[in-house]
C-alpha positions as CSV (number, residue, x, y, z in Angstrom):
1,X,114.0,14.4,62.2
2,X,111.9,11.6,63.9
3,X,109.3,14.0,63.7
4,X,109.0,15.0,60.4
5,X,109.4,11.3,59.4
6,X,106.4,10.5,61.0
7,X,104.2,12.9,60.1
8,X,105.2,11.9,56.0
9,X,104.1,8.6,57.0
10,X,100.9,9.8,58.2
11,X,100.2,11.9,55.1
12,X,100.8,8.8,52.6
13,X,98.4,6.8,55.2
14,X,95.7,9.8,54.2
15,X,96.3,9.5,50.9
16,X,95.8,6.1,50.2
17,X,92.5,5.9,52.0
18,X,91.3,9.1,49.4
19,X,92.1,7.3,46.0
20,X,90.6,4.1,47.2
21,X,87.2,5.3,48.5
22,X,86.9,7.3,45.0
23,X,88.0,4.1,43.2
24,X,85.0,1.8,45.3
25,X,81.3,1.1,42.9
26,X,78.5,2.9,44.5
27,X,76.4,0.8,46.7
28,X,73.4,-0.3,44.4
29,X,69.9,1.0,46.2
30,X,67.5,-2.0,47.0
31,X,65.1,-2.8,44.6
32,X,61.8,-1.4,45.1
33,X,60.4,-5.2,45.9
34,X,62.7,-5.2,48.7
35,X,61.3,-2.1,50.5
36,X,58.1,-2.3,52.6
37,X,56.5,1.1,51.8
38,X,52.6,2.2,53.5
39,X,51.1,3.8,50.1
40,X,47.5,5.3,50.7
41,X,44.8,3.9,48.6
42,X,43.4,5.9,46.0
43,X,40.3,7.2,46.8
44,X,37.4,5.1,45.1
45,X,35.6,5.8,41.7
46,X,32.1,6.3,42.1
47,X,29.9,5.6,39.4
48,X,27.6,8.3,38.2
49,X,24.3,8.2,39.2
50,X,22.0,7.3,36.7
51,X,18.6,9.5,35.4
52,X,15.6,8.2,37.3
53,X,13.3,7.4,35.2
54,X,10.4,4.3,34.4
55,X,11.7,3.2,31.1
56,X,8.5,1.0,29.4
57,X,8.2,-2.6,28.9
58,X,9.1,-3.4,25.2
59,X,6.2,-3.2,22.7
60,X,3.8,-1.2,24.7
61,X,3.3,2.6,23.6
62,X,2.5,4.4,26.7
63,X,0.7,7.5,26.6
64,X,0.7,10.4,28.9
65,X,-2.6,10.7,30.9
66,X,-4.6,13.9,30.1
67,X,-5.4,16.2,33.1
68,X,-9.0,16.3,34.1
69,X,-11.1,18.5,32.1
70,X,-14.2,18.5,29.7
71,X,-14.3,17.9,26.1
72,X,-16.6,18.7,23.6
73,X,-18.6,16.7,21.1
74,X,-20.9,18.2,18.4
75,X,-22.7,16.9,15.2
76,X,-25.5,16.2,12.7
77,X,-27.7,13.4,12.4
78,X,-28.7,12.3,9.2
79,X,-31.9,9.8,8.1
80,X,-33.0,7.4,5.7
81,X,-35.5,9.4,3.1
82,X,-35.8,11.9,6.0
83,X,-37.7,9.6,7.9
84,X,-37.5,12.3,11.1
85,X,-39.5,11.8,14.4
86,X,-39.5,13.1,18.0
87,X,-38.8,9.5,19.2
88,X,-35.0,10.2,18.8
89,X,-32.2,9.8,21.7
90,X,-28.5,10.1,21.1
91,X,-26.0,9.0,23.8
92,X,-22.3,8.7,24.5
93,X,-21.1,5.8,26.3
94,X,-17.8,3.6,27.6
95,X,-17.8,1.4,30.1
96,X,-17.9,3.7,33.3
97,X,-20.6,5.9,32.0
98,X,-23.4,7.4,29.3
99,X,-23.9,10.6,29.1
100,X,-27.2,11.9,27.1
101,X,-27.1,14.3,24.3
102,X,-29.0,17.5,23.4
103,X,-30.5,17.8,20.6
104,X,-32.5,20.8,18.7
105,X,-34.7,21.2,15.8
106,X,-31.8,21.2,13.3
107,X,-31.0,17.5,13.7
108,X,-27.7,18.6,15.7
109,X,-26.3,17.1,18.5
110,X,-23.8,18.1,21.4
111,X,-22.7,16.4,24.5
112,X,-19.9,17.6,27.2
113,X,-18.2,15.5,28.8
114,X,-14.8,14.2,30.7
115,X,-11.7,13.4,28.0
116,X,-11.8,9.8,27.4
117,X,-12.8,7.0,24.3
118,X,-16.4,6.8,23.6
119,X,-18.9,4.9,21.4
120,X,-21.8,7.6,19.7
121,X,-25.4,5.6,19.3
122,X,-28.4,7.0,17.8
123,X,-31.6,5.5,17.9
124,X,-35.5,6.7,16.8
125,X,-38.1,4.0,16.5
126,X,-35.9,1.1,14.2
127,X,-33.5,3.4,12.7
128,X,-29.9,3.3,14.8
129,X,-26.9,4.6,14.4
130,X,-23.2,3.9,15.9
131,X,-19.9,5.8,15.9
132,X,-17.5,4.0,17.8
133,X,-13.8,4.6,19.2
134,X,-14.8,8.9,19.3
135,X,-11.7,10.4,21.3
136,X,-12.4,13.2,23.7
137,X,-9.6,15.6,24.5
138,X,-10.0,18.2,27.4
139,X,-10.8,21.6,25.9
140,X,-10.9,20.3,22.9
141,X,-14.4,20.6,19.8
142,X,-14.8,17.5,17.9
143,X,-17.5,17.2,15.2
144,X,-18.9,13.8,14.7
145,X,-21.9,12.6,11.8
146,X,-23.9,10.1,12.4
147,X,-25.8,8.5,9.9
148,X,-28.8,6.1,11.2
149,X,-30.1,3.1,9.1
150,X,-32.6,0.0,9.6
151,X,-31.0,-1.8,13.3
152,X,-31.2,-5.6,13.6
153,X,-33.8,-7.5,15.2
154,X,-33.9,-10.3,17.6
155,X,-36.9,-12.6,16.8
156,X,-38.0,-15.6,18.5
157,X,-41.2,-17.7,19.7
158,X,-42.4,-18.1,23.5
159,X,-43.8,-21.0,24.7
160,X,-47.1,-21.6,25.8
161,X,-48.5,-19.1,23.1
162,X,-50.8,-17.7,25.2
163,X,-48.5,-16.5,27.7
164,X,-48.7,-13.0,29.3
165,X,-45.4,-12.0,29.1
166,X,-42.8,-9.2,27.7
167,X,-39.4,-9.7,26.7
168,X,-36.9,-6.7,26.5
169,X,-33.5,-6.6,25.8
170,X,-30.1,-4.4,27.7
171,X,-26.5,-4.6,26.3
172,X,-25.2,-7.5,27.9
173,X,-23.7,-6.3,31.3
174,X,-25.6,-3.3,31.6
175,X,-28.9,-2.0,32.5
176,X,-29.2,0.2,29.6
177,X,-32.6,-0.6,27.9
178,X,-32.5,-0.9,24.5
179,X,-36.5,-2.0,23.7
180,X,-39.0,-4.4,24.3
181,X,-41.6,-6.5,23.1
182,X,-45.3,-8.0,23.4
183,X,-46.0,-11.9,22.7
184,X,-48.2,-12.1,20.2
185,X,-49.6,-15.4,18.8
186,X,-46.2,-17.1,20.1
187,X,-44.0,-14.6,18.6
188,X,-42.1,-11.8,19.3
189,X,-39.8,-9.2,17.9
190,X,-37.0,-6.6,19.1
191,X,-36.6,-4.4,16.6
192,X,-33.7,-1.5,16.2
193,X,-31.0,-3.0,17.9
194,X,-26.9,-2.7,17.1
195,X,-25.8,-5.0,14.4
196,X,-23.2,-7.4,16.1
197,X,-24.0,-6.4,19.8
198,X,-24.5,-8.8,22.9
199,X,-27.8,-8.6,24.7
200,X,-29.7,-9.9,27.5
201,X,-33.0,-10.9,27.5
202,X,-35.6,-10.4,30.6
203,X,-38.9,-12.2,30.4
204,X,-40.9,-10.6,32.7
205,X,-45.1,-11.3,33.0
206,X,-48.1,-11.9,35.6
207,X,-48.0,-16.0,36.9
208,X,-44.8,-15.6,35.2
209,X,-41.5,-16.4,36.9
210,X,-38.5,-13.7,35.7
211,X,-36.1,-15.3,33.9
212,X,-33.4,-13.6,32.1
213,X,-31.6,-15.1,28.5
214,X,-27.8,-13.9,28.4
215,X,-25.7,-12.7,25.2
216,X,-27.4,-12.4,22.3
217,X,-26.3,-11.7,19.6
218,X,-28.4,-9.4,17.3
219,X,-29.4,-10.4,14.8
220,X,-31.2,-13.5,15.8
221,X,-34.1,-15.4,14.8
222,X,-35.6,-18.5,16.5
223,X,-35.0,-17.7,20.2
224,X,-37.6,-19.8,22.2
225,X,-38.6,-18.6,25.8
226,X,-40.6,-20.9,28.2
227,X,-42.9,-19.0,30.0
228,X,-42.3,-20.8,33.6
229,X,-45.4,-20.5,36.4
230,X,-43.9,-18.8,39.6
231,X,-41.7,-20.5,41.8
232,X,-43.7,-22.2,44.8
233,X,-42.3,-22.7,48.2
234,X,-45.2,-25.8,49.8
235,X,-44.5,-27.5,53.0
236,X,-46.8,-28.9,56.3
237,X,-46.0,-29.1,59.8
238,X,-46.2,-33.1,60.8
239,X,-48.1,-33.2,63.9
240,X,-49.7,-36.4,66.0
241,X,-53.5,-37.5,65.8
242,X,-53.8,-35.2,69.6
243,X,-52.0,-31.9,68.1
244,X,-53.6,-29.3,67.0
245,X,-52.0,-27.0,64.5
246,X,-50.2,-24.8,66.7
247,X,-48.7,-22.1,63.8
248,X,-51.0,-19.2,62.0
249,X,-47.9,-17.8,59.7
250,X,-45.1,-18.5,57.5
251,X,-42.6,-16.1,55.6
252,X,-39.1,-16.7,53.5
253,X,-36.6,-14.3,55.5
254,X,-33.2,-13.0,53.7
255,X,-30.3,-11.7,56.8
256,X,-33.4,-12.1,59.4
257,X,-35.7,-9.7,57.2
258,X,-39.1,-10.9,55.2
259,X,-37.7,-11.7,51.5
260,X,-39.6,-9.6,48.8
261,X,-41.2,-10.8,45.4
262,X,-40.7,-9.7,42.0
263,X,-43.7,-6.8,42.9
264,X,-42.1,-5.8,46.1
265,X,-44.6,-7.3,48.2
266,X,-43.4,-9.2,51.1
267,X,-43.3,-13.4,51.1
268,X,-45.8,-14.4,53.4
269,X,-49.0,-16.4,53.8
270,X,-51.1,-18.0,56.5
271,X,-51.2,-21.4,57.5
272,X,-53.8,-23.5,56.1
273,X,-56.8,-25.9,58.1
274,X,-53.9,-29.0,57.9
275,X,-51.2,-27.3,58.7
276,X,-49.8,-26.5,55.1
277,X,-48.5,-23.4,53.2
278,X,-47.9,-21.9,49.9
279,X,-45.7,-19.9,49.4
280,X,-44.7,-17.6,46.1
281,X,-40.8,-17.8,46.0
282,X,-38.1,-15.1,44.6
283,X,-35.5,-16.1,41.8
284,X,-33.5,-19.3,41.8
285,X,-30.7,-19.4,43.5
286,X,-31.9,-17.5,46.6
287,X,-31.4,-18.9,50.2
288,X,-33.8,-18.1,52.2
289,X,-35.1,-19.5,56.0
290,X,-38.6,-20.3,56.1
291,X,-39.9,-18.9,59.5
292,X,-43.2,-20.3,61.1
293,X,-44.9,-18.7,64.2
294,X,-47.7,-19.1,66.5
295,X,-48.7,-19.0,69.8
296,X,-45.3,-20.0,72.0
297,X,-43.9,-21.4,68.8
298,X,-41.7,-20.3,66.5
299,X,-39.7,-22.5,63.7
300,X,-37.1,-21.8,61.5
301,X,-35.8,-24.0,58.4
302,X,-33.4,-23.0,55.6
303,X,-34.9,-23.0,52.1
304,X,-32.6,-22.9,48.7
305,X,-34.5,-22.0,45.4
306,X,-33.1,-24.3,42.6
307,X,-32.1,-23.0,38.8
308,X,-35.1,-25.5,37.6
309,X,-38.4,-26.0,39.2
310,X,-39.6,-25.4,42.3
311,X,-37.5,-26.0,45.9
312,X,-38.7,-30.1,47.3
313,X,-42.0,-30.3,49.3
314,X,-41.3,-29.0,52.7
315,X,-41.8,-31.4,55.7
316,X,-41.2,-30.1,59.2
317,X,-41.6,-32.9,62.4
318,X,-42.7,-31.0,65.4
């Protein structure tokens, strides 16, 4: 009996300890703050990678450059009243180079060249004729008239009148000769030149010094030009009442080499019963050493030509 009582007891314990665990609220899970969790970084966004490319600066139209080549120009020439002679060029030109045209009996032109932009002049006698901004393409035939007319002139008077000179005329910046003219009576006159165009002047002559007039304009009237005498170098060697002159030649030297004149002779003279010297100088601006020699003697001094005149008298103590 004691045993059966107990083990009732036991069974009611078992019981009650069921019903209230069922009966308990579920334990609430910790908020998500509350919980240290290791979450792996995403992995990172790369940006695309933009087009290479050299976008240009606003405003400015850029071109592709054409491949090397040669292009072709071609054309007829045509004359005032048919005034035809053989004293005709025709050139293409920019600022690199000028190319020469052929020509045949026809009054047709043609000239092959490298693609670029190019300025067409024509000129016979005082006719002249310009076609400027001519686009060459590589492999490509481009016809192009050109219609001559009366050029310009560039008038002016030289002074003295009886100067020996002649005065001829290049674009400004080039060498390219464009004509030239005689003094006569004081005057002179450049005929068939480009309306509008820059030129230099070079006054060339015998007992003349070179001189050279910059940007012209043509037309032009009234241009005076001084014929100038050469440029003279003088000097003397000081010496003492008991000296005797002890040099027997003088030259101007340029890098240790005898300077040349406007003829291509070289600058040198003998010196003179007293001692002295004359010598013809080059163009102003030159600087030059004026080298003496003699027996066991030999004297150096620098020598600058001025842009007027002729350099000071040259006195050298010994």
């Amino acid at each position: 009996m004691r045993l059966c009582a107990a083990l009732a007891l036991v069974l009611v314990a078992l019981v009650v300890l069921t019903v209230g665990a069922a009966q308990r609220p579920a334990k609430r899970a910790p908020a998500a703050a509350d919980v240290d969790v290791d979450v792996a970084d995403p992995p990172p966004t790369l940006a695309p990678t933009p087009r290479a490319f050299a976008a240009p600066r606003a405003g400015l139209r850029v071109e592709p450059r054409e491949a090397g080549g040669i292009g072709h120009l071609r054309g007829r020439l045509f004359f005032p009243d048919d005034l035809r002679t053989s004293n005709l060029d025709v050139v293409a030109e920019d600022f690199t180079r000028r190319v020469t045209a052929l020509l045949d009996d026809d009054d047709r032109f043609e000239v092959h060249l490298p693609p670029g932009r190019y300025t067409l002049i024509a000129w016979q006698d005082d006719l002249v004729g310009v076609v400027p901004d001519v686009v060459v393409r590589a492999g490509a035939t481009r016809d192009v008239d050109i219609h001559l007319a009366a050029g310009a002139a560039i008038r002016g008077t030289v002074y003295p009148p009886d100067a020996d000179v002649v005065i001829s005329a290049a674009s400004s910046g080039s060498d390219s000769d464009w004509g030239s003219a005689n003094v006569e009576d004081g005057a002179f006159s450049i005929e068939g030149l480009l309306p509008g165009h820059r030129y230099d002047l070079t006054v060339t002559g015998r007992n003349v010094r070179k001189q050279t007039i910059n940007g012209v304009m043509a037309p032009a009237d009234g241009v005076e030009v001084v014929a100038e005498p050469p440029i003279k170098v003088r000097g003397a060697f000081a010496m003492t009442d008991d000296m005797f002159c002890p040099f027997a030649n003088v030259e101007l030297q340029v890098a240790g080499a005898t300077a040349l004149d406007e003829d291509g002779d070289e600058i040198t003279t003998d010196v003179d019963d007293d001692c002295g010297f004359s010598l013809t100088g080059p163009g102003p601006g030159a600087q030059l050493t004026l080298v003496a020699t003699g027996g066991g003697w030999y004297v150096e001094h620098p020598i600058v030509i001025p842009a007027r005149g002729d350099p000071a008298f040259v006195r050298i103590d010994l």
